[in-house]
MDTraj code that builds the backbone (N, CA, C; nanometers):
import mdtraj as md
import numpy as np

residues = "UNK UNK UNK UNK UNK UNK UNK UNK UNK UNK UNK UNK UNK UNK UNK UNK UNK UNK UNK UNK UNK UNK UNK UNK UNK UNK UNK UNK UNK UNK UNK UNK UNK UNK UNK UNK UNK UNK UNK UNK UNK UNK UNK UNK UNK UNK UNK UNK UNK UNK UNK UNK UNK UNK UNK UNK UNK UNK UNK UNK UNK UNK UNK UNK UNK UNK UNK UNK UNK UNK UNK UNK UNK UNK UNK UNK UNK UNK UNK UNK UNK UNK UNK UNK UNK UNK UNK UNK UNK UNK UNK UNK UNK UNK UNK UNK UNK UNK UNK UNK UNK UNK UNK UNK UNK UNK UNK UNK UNK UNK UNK UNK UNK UNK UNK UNK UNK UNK UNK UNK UNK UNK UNK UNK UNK UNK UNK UNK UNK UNK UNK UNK UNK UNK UNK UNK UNK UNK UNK UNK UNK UNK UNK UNK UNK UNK UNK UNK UNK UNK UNK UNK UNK UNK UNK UNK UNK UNK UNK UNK UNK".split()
xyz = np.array([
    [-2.2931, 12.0361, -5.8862],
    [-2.1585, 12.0860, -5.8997],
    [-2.1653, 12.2262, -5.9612],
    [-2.0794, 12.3259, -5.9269],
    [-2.0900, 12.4380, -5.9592],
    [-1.9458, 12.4980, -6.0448],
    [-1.9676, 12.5284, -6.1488],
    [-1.8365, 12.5347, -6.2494],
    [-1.8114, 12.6826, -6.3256],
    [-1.6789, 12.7286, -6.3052],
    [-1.6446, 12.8119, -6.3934],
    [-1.5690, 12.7962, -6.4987],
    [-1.5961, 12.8584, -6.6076],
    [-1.5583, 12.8591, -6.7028],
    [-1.4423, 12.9731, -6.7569],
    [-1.3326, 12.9863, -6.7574],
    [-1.2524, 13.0608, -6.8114],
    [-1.1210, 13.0545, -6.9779],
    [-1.2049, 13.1431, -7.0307],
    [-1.1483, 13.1438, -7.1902],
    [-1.0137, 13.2228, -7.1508],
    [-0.9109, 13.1581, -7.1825],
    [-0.7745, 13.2684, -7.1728],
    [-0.7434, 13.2585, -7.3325],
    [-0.7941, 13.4146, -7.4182],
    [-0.7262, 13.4095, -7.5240],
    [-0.7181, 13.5549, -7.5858],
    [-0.6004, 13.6230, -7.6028],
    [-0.5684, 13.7636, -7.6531],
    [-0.6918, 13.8083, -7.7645],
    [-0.6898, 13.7447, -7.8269],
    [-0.7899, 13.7850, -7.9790],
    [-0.9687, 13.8033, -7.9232],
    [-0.9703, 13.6776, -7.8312],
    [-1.1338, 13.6661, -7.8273],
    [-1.1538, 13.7613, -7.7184],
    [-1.0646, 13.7754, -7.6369],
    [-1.0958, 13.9009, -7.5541],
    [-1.0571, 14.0861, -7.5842],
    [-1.0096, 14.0731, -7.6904],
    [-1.0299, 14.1794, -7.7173],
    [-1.1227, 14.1788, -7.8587],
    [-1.2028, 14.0870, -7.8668],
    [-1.3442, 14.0914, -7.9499],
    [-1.2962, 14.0606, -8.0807],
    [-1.1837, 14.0125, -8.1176],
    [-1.1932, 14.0218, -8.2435],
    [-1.2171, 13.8185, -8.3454],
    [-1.2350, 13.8048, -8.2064],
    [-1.2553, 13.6550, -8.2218],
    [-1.3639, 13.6095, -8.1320],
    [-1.4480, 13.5209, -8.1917],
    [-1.5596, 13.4837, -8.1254],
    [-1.4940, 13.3610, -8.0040],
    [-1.5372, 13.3721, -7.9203],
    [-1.4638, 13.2427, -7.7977],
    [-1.5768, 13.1101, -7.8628],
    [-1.5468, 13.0160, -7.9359],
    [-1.6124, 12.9099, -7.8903],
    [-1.5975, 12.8145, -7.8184],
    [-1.4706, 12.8010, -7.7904],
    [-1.4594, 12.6885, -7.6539],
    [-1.5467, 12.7045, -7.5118],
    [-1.5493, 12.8129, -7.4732],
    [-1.6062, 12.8395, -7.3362],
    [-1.7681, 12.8048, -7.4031],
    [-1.8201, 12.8372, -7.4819],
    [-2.0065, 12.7757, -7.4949],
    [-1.9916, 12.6669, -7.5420],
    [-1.8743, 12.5938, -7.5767],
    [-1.8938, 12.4378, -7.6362],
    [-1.8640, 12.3755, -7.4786],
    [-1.8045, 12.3937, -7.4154],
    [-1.7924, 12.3278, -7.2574],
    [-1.9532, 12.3815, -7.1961],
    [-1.9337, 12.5174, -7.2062],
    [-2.1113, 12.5230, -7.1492],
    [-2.2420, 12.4674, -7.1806],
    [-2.2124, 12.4285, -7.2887],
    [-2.3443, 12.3297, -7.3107],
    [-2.3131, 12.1894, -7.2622],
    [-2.1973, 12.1307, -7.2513],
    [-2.1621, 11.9718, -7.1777],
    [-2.1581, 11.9904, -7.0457],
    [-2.1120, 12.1106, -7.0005],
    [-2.1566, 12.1131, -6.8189],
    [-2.3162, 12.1206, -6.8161],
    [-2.3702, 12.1911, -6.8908],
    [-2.5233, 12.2096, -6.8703],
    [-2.5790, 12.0410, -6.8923],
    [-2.5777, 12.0035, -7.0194],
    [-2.6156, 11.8642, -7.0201],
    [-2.5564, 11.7600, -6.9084],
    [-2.4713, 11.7790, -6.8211],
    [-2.4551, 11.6352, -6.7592],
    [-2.5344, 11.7182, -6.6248],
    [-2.5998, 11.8561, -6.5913],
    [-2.6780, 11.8463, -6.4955],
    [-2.5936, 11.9506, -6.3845],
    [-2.4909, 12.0211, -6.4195],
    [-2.3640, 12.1042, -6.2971],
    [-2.4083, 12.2730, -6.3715],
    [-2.4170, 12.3270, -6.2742],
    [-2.4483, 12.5164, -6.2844],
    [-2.3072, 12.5423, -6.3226],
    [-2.3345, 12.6341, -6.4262],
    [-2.2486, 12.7691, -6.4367],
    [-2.2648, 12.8853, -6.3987],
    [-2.1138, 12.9010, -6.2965],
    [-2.1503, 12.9928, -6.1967],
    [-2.0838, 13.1122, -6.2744],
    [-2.0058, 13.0706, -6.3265],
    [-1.9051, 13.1880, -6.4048],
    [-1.8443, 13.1765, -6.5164],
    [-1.8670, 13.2779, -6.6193],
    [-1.8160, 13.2708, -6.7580],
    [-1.7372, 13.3419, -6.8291],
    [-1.6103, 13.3800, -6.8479],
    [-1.5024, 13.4774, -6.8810],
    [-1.4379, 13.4579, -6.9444],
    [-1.3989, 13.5458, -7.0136],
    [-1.2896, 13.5286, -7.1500],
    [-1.1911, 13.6383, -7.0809],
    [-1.0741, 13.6096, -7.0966],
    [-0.9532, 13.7292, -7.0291],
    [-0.7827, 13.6984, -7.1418],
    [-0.7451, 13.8151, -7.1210],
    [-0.6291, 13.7786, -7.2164],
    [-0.5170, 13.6699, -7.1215],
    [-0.4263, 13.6570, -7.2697],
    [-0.3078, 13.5444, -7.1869],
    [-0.2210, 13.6343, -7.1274],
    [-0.2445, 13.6720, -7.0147],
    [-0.1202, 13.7364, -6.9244],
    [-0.1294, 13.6646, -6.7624],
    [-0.0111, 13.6159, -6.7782],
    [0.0024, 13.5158, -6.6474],
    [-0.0453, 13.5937, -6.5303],
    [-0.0640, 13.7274, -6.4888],
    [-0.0658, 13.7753, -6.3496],
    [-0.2237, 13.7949, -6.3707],
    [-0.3146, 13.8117, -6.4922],
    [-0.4558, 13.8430, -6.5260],
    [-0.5327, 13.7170, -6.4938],
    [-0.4498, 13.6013, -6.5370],
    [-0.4707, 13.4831, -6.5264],
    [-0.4859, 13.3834, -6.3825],
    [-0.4283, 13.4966, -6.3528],
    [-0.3905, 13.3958, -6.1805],
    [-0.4410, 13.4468, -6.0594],
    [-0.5080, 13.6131, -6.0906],
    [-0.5538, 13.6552, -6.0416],
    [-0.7306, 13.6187, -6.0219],
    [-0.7487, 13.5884, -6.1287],
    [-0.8977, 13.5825, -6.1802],
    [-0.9238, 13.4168, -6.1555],
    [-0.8173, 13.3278, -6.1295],
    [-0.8430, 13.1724, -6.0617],
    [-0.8218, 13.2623, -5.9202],
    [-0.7452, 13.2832, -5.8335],
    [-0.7903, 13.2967, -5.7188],
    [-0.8888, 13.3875, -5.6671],
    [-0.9372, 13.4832, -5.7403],
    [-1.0607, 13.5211, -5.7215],
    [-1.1750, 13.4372, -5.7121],
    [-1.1670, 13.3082, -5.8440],
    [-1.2937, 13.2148, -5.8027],
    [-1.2846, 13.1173, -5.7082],
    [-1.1729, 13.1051, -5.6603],
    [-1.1402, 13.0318, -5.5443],
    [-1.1480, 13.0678, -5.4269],
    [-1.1393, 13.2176, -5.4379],
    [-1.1770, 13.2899, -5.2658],
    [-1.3031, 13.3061, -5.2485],
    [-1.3371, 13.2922, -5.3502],
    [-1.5187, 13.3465, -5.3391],
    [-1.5839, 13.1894, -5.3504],
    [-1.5318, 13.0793, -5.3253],
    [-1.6175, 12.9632, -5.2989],
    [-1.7236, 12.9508, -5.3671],
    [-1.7499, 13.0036, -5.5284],
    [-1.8088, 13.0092, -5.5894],
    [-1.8560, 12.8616, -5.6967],
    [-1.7554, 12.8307, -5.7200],
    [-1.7206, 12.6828, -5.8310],
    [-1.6537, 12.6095, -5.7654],
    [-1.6806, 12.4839, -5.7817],
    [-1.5744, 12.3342, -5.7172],
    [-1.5079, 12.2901, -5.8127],
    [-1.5208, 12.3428, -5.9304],
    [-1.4467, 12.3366, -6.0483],
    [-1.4618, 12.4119, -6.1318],
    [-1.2971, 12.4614, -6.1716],
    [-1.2897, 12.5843, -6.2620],
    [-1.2295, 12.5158, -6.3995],
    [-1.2388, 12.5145, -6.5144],
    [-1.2334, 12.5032, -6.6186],
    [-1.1920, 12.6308, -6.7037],
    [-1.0267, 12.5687, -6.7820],
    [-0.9766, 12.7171, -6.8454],
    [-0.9682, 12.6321, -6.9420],
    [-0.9985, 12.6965, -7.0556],
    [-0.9673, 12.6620, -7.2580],
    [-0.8614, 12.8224, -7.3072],
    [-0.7979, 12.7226, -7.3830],
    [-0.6690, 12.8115, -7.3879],
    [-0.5497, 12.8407, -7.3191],
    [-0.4437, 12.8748, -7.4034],
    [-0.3490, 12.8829, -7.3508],
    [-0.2166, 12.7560, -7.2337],
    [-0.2302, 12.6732, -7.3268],
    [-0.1676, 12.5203, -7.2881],
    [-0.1006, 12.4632, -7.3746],
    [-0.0497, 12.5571, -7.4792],
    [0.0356, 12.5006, -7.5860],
    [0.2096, 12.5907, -7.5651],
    [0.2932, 12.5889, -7.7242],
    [0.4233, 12.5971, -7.6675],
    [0.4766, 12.7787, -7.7056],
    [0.3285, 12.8148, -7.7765],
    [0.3646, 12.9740, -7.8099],
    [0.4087, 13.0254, -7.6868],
    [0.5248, 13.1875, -7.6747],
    [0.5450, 13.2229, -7.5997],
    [0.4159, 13.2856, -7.5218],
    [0.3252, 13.3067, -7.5521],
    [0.1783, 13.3579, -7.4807],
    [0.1005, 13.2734, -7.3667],
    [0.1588, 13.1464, -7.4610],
    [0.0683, 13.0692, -7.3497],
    [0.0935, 13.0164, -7.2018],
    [0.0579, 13.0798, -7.1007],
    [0.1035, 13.0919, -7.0224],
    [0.0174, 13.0312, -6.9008],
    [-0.1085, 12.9787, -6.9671],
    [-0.1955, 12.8898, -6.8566],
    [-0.1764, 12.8350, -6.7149],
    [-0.0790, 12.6994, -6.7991],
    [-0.0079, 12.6112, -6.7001],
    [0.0421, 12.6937, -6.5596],
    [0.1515, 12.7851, -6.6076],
    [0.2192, 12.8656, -6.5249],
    [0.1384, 12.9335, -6.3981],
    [0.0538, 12.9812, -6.4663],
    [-0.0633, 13.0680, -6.3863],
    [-0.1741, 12.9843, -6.2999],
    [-0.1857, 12.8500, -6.3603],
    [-0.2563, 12.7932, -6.2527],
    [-0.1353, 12.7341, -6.1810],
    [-0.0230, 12.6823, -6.1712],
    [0.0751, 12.6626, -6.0791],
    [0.1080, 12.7651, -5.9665],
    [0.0969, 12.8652, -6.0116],
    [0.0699, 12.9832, -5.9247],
    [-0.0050, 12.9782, -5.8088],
    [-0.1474, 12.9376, -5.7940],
    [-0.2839, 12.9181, -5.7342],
    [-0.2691, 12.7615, -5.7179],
    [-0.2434, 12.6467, -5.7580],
    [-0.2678, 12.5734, -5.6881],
    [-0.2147, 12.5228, -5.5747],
    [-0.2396, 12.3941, -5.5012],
    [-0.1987, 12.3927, -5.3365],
    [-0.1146, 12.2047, -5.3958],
    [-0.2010, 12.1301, -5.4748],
    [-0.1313, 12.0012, -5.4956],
    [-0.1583, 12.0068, -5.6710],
    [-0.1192, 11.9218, -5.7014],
    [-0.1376, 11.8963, -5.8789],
    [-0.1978, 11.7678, -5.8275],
    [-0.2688, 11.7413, -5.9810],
    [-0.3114, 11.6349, -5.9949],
    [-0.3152, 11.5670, -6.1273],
    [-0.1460, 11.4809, -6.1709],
    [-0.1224, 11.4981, -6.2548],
    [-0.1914, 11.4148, -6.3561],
    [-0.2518, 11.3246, -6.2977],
    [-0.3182, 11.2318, -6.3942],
    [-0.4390, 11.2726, -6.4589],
    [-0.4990, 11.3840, -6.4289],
    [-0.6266, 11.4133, -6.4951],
    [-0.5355, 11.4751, -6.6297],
    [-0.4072, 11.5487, -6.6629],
    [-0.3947, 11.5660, -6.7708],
    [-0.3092, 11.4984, -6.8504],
    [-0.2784, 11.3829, -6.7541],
    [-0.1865, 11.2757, -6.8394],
    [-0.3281, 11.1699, -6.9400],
    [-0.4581, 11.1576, -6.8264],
    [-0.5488, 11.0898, -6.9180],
    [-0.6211, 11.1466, -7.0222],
    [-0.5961, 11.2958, -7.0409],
    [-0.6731, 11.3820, -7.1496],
    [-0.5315, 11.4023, -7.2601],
    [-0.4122, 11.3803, -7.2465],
    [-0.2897, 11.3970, -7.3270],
    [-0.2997, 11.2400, -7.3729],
    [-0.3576, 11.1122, -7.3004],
    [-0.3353, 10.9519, -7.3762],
    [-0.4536, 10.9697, -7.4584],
    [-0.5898, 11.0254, -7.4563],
    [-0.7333, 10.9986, -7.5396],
    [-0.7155, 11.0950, -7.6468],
    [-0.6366, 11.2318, -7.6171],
    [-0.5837, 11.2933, -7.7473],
    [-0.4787, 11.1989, -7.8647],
    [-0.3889, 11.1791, -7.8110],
    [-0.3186, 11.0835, -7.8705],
    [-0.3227, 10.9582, -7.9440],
    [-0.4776, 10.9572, -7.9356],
    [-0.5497, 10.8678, -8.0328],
    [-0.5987, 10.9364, -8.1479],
    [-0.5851, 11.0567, -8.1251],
    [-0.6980, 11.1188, -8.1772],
    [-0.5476, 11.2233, -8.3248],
    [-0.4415, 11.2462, -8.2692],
    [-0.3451, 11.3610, -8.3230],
    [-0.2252, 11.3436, -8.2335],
    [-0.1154, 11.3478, -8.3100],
    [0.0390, 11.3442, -8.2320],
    [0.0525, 11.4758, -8.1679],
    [-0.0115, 11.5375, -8.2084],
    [0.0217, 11.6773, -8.1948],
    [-0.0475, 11.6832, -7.9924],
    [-0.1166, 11.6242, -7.9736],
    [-0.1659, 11.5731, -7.8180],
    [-0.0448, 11.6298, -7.7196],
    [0.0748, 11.5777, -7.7561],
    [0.1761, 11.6007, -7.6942],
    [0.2087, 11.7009, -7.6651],
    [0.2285, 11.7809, -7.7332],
    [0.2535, 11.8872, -7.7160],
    [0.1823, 12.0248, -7.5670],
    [0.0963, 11.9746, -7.5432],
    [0.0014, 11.9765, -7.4455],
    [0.0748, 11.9802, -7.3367],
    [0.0429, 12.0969, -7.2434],
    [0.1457, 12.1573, -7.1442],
    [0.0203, 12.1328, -7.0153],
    [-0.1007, 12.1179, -7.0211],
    [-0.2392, 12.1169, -6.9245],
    [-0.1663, 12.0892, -6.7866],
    [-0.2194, 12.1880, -6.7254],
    [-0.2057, 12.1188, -6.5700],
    [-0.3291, 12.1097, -6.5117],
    [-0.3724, 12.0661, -6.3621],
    [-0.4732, 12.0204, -6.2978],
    [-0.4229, 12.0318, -6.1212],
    [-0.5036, 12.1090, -6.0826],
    [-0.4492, 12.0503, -5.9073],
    [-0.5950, 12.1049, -5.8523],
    [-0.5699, 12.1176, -5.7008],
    [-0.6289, 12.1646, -5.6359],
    [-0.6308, 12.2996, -5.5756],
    [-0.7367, 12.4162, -5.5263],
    [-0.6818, 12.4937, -5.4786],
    [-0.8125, 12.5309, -5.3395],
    [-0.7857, 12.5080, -5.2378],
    [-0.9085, 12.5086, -5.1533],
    [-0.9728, 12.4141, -5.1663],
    [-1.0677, 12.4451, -5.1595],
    [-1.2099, 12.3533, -5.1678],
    [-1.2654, 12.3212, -5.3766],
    [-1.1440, 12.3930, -5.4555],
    [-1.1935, 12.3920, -5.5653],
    [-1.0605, 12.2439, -5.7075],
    [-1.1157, 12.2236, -5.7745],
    [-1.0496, 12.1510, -5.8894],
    [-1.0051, 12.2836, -6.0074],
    [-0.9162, 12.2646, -6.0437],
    [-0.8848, 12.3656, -6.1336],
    [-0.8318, 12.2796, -6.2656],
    [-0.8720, 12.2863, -6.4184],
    [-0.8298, 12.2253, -6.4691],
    [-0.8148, 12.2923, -6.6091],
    [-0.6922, 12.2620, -6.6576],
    [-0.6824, 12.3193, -6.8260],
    [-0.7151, 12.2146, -6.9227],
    [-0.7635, 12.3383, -7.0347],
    [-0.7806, 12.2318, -7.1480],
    [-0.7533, 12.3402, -7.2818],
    [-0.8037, 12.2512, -7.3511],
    [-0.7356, 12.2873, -7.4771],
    [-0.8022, 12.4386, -7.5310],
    [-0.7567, 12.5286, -7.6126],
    [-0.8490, 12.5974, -7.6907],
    [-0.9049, 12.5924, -7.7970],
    [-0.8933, 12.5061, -7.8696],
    [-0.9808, 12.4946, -7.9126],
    [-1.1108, 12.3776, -7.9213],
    [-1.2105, 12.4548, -7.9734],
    [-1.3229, 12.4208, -7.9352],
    [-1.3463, 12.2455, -7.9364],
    [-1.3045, 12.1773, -8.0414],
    [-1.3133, 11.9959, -8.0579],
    [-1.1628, 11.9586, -7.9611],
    [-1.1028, 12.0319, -7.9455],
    [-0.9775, 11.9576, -7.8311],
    [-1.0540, 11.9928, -7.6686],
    [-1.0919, 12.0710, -7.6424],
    [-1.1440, 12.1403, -7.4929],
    [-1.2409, 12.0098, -7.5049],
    [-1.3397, 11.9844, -7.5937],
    [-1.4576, 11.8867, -7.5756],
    [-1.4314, 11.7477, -7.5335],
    [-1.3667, 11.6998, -7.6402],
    [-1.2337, 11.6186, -7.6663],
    [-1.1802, 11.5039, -7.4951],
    [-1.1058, 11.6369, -7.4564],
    [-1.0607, 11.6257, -7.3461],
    [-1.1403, 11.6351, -7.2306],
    [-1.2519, 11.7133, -7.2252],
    [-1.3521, 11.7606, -7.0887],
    [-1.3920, 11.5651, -7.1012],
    [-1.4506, 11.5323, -7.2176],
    [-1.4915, 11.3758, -7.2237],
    [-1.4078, 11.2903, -7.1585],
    [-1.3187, 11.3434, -7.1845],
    [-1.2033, 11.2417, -7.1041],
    [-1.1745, 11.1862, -7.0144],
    [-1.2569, 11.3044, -6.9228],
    [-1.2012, 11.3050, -6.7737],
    [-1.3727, 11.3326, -6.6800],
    [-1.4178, 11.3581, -6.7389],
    [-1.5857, 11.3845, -6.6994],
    [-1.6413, 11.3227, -6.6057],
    [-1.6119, 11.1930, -6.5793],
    [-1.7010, 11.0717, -6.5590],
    [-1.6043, 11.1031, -6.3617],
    [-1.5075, 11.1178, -6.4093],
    [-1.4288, 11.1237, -6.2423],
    [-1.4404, 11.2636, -6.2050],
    [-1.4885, 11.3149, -6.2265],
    [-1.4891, 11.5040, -6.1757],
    [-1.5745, 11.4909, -6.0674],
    [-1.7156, 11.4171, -6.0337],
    [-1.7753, 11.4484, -5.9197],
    [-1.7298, 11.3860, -5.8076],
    [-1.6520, 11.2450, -5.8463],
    [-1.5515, 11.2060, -5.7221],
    [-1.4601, 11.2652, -5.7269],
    [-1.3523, 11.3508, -5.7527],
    [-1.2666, 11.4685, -5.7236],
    [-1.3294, 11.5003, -5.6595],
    [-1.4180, 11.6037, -5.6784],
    [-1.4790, 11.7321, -5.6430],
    [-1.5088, 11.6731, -5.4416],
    [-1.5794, 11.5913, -5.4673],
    [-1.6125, 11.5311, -5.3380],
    [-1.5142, 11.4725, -5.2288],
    [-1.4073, 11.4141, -5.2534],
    [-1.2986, 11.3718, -5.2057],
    [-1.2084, 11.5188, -5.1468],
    [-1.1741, 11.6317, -5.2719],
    [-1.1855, 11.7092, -5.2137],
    [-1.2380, 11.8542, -5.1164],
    [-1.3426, 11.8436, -5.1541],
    [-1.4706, 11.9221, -5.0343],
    [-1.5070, 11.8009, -4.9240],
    [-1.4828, 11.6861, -4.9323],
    [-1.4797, 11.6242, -4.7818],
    [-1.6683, 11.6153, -4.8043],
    [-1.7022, 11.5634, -4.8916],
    [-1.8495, 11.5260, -4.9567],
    [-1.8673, 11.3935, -5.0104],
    [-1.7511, 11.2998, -5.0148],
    [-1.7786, 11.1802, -5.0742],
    [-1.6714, 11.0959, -5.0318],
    [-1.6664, 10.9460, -5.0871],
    [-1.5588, 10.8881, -5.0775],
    [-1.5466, 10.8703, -4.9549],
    [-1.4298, 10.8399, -4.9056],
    [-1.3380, 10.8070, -4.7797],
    [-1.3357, 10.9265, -4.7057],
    [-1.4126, 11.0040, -4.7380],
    [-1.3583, 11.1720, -4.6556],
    [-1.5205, 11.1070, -4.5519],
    [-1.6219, 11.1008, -4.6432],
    [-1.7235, 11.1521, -4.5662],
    [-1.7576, 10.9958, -4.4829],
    [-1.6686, 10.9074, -4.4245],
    [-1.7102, 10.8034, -4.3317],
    [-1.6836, 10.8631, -4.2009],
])
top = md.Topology()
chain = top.add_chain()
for i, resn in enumerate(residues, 1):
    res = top.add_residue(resn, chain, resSeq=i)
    for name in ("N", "CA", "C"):
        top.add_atom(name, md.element.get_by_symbol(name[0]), res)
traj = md.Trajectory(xyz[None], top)
């Protein structure tokens, strides 16, 4: 599986904050065995944001893109929006099951705006920014990402009989 990684956060991209969410997901994509094809930190501006998912989506680069940051209720955060932009279907249960395993964890879970769909041949999915919520949640949902991925690239499942 081939995965990008995208940090959406004003501070860490203009350097004045170290990104740790994007290398705490890069070491759990590396350990379960999936390449990182791409690694970026970009500010929260919805058109920077939406541009830079369909860039990794035209370039058939990742079958799954992974964003930390920007999924909460500040006026900045503008994630959600921006992957609604780029995607083709949602898929709402991958962030309804990372909003129920938070919710064990902090009420504050709720608050959680994450979306998930498809766009092409790729999975696009938000998560949290910070670094123990992004982890948190990637756990959450981990175990079903290579049947996504396959179901939609027409590589597994019921596609490929």
């Amino acid at each position: 599986m081939n995965v990008a990684i995208l940090t959406i956060s004003d501070t860490a991209s203009r350097g004045k904050r170290q990104d740790l969410s994007g290398p705490a997901l890069a070491k759990m994509i590396s350990n379960a065995g999936w390449n990182i094809v791409s690694q970026d930190v970009i500010p929260d501006e919805r058109s920077i944001i939406s541009e830079r998912l369909q860039e990794l989506v035209s370039s058939s680069i990742a079958n799954l893109i992974l964003t930390t940051g920007g999924t909460g209720l500040s006026p900045r955060d503008v994630t959600p929006e921006a992957t609604l932009d780029i995607i083709e279907r949602r898929v709402p249960g991958i962030p309804e099951a990372m909003r129920a395993k938070s919710l064990c964890i902090t009420s504050r879970a709720m608050l959680s705006r994450a979306e998930a769909g498809v766009a092409g041949d790729c999975l696009i999915l938000n998560l949290p920014g910070s670094p123990k919520g992004a982890v948190e949640c990637f756990e959450a949902i981990a175990n079903v990402i290579p049947h996504a991925v396959e179901l939609i690239t027409g590589t597994g499942g019921e596609c490929a009989q």
